[in-house]
Backbone as JSON, one array per atom type, in Angstrom:
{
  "sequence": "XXXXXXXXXXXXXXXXXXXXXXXXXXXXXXXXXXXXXXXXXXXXXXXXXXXXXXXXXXXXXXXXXXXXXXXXXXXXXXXXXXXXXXXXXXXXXXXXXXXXXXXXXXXXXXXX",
  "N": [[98.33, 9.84, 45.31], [95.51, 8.12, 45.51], [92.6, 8.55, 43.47], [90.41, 7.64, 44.73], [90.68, 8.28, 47.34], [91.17, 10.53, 47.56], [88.92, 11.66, 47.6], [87.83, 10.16, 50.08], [89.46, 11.83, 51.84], [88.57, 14.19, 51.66], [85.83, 14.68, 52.11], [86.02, 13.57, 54.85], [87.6, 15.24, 55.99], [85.77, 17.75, 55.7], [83.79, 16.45, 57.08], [84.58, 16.69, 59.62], [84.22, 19.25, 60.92], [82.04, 20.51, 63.3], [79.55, 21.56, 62.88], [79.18, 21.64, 60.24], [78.87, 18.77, 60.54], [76.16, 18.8, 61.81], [74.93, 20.21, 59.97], [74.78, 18.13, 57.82], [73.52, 16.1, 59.06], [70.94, 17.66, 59.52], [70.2, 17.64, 56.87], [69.08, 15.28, 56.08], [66.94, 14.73, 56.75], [65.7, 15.86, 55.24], [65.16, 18.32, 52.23], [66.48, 21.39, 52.49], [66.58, 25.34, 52.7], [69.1, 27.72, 52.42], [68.89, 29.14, 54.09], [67.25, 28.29, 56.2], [68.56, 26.2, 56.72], [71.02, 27.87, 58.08], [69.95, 28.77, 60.51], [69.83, 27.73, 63.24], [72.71, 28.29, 63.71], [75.1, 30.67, 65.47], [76.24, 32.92, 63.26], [77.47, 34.89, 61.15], [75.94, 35.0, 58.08], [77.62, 34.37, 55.81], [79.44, 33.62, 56.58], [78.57, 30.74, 57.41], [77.84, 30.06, 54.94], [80.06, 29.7, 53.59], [80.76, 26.87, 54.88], [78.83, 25.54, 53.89], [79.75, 25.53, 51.29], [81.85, 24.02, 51.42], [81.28, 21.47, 52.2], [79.62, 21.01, 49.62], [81.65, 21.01, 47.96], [83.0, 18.85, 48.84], [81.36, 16.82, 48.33], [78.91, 16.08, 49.66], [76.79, 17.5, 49.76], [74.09, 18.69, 47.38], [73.04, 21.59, 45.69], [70.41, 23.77, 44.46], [69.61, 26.48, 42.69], [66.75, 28.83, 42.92], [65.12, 31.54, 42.1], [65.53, 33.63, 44.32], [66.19, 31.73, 46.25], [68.38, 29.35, 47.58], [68.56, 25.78, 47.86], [69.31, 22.83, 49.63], [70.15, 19.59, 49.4], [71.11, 16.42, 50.53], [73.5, 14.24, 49.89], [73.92, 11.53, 48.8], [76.02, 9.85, 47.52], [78.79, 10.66, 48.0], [79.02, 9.81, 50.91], [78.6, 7.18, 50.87], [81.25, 6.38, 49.45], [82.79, 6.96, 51.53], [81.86, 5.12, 53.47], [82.62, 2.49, 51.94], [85.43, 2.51, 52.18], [85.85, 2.52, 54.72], [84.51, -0.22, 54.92], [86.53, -1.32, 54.07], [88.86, -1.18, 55.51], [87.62, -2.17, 58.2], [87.67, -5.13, 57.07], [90.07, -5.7, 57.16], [91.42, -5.14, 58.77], [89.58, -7.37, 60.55], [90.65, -9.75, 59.59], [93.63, -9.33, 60.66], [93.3, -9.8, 63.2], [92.0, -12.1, 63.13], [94.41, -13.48, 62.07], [95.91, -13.11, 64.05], [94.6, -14.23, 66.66], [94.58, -17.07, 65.77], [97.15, -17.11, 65.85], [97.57, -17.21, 68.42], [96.07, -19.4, 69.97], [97.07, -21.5, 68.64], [99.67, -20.76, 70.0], [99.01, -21.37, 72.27], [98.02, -24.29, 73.01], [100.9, -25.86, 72.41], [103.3, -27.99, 73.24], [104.82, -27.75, 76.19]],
  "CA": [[97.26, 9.2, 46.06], [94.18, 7.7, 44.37], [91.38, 9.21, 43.74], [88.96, 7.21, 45.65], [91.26, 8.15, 48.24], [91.31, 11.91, 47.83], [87.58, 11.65, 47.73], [87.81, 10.45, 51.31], [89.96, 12.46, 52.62], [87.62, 15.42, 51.2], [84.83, 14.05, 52.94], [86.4, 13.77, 55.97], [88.09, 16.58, 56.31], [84.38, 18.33, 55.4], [82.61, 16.11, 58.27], [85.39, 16.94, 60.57], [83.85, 20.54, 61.81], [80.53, 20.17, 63.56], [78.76, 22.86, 62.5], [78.82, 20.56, 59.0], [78.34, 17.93, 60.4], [74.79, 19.08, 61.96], [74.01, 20.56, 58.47], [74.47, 16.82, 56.96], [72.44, 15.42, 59.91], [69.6, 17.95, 59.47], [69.76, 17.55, 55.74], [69.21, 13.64, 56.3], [65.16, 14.5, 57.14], [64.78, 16.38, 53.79], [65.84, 19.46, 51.4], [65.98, 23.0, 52.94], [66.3, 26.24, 51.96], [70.7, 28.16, 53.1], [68.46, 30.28, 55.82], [66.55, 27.73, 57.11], [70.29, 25.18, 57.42], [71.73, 28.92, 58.83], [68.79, 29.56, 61.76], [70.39, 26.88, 64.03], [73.85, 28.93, 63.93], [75.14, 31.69, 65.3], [77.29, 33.05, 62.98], [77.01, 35.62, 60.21], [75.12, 34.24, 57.15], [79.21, 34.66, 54.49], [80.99, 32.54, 57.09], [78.35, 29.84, 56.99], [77.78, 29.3, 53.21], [81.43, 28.31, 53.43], [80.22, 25.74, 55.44], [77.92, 24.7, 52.95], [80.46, 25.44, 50.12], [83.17, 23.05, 51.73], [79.92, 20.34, 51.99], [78.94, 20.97, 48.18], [82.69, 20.57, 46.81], [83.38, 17.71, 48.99], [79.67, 15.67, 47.45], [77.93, 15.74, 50.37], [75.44, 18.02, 49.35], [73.79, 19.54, 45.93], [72.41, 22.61, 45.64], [69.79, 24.13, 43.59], [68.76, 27.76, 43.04], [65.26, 28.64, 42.41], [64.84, 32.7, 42.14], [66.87, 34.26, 45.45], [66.81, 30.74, 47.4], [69.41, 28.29, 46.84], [67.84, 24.39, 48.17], [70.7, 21.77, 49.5], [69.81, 18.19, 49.51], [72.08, 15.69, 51.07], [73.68, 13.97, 48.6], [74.65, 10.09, 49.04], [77.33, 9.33, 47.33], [79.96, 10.63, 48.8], [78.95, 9.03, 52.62], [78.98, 5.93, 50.84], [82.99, 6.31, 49.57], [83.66, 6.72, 53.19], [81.06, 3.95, 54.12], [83.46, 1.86, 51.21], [86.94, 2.9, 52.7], [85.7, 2.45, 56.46], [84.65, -1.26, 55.3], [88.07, -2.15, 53.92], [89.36, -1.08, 56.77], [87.47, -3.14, 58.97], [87.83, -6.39, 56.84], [91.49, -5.58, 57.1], [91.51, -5.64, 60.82], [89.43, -8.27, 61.04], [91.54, -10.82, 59.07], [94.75, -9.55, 61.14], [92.48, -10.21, 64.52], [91.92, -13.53, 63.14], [95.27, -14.31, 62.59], [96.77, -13.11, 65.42], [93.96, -15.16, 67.36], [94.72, -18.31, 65.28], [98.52, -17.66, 66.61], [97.91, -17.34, 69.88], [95.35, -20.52, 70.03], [98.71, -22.11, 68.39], [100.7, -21.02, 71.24], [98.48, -21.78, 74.1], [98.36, -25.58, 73.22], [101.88, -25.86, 72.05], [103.7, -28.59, 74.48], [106.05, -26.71, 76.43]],
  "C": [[96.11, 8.9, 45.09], [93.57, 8.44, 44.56], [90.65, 9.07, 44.42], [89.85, 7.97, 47.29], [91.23, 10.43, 48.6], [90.04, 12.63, 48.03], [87.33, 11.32, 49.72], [88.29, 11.54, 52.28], [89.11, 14.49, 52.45], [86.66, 15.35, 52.3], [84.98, 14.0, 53.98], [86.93, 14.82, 56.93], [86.24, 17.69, 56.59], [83.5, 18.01, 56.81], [83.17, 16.09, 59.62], [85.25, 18.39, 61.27], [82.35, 20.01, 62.37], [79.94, 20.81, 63.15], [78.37, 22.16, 60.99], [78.45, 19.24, 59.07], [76.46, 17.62, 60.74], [74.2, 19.5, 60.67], [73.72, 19.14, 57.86], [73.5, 16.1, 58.01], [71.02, 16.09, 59.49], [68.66, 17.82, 58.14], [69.24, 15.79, 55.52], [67.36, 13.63, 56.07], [64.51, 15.27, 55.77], [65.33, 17.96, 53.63], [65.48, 20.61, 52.11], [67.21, 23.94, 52.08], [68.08, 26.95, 53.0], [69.93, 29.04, 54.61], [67.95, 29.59, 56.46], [67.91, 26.59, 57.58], [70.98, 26.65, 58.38], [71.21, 29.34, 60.48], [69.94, 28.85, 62.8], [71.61, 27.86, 64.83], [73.88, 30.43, 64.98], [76.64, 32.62, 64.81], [76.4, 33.78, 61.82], [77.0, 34.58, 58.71], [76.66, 33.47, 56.01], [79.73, 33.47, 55.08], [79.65, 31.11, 57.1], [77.6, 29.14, 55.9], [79.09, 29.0, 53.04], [81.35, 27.59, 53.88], [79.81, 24.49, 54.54], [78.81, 24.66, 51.25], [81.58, 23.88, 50.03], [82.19, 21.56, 51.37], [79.77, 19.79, 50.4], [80.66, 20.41, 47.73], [83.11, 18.8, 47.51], [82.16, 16.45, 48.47], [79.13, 15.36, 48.3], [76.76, 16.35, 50.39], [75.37, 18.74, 48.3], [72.69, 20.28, 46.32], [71.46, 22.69, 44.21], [69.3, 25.42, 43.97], [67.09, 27.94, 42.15], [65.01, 30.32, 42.23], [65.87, 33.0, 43.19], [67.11, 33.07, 46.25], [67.51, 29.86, 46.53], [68.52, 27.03, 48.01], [68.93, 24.0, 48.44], [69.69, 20.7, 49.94], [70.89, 17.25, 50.04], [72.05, 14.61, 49.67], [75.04, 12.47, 48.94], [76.06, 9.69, 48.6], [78.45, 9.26, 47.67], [79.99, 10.13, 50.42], [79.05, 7.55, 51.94], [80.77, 5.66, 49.85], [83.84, 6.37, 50.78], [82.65, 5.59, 53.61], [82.07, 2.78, 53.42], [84.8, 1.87, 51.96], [86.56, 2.29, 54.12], [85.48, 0.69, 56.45], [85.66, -1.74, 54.8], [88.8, -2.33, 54.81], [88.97, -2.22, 57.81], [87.34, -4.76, 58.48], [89.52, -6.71, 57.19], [91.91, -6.17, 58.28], [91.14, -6.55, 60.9], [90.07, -10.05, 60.71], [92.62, -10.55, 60.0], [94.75, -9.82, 62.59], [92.38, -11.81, 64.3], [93.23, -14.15, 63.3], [96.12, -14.19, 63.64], [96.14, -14.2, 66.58], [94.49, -16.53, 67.03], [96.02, -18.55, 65.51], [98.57, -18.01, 67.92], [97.31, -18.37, 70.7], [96.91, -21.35, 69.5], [99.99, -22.32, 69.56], [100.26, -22.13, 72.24], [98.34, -23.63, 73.64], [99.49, -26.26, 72.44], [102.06, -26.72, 73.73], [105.06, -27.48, 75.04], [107.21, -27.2, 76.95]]
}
């Protein structure tokens, strides 16, 4: 499989729990701190930094530590390899929408 391709399926897989996907939503308004992305939850602190681990390896978010806090930032690039993939997709479709349309305009004034 390609790469660009294993990159999606990272990504997807990643934005396919909710609990990650609210972390990438809340990280959208600006950088916080693993306790202040954790408050929301309720779940012990271990099980959701794998959360944020699965996030970080798939490139949707970069970390930074500073003394005992670690920072995550939402981290573009990888939403736009699935923003890339999602529009191939829909040029794809929409060429095989066209020509199926442009057959079936073919039919309908076909003498019969």
């Amino acid at each position: 499989m390609p790469k660009r391709l294993d990159e999606v399926d990272e990504v997807l897989h990643a934005l396919a729990d909710p609990t990650r996907r609210q972390v990438v939503e809340r990280l959208v308004s600006g950088p916080a701190s693993t306790s202040e992305l954790a408050e929301p939850f309720a779940m012990a602190l271990p099980s959701f930094t794998q959360h944020l681990g699965v996030l970080e390896r798939a490139g949707l978010v970069t970390s930074t530590k500073q003394g005992r806090v670690r920072t995550y930032r939402i981290a573009r690039k990888a939403l736009e390899v699935v923003d890339t993939w999602l529009a191939e997709q829909r040029r794809h479709w929409e060429q095989k929408l066209d020509q199926l349309d442009a057959l079936l305009l073919t039919m309908n004034t076909e003498p019969t």
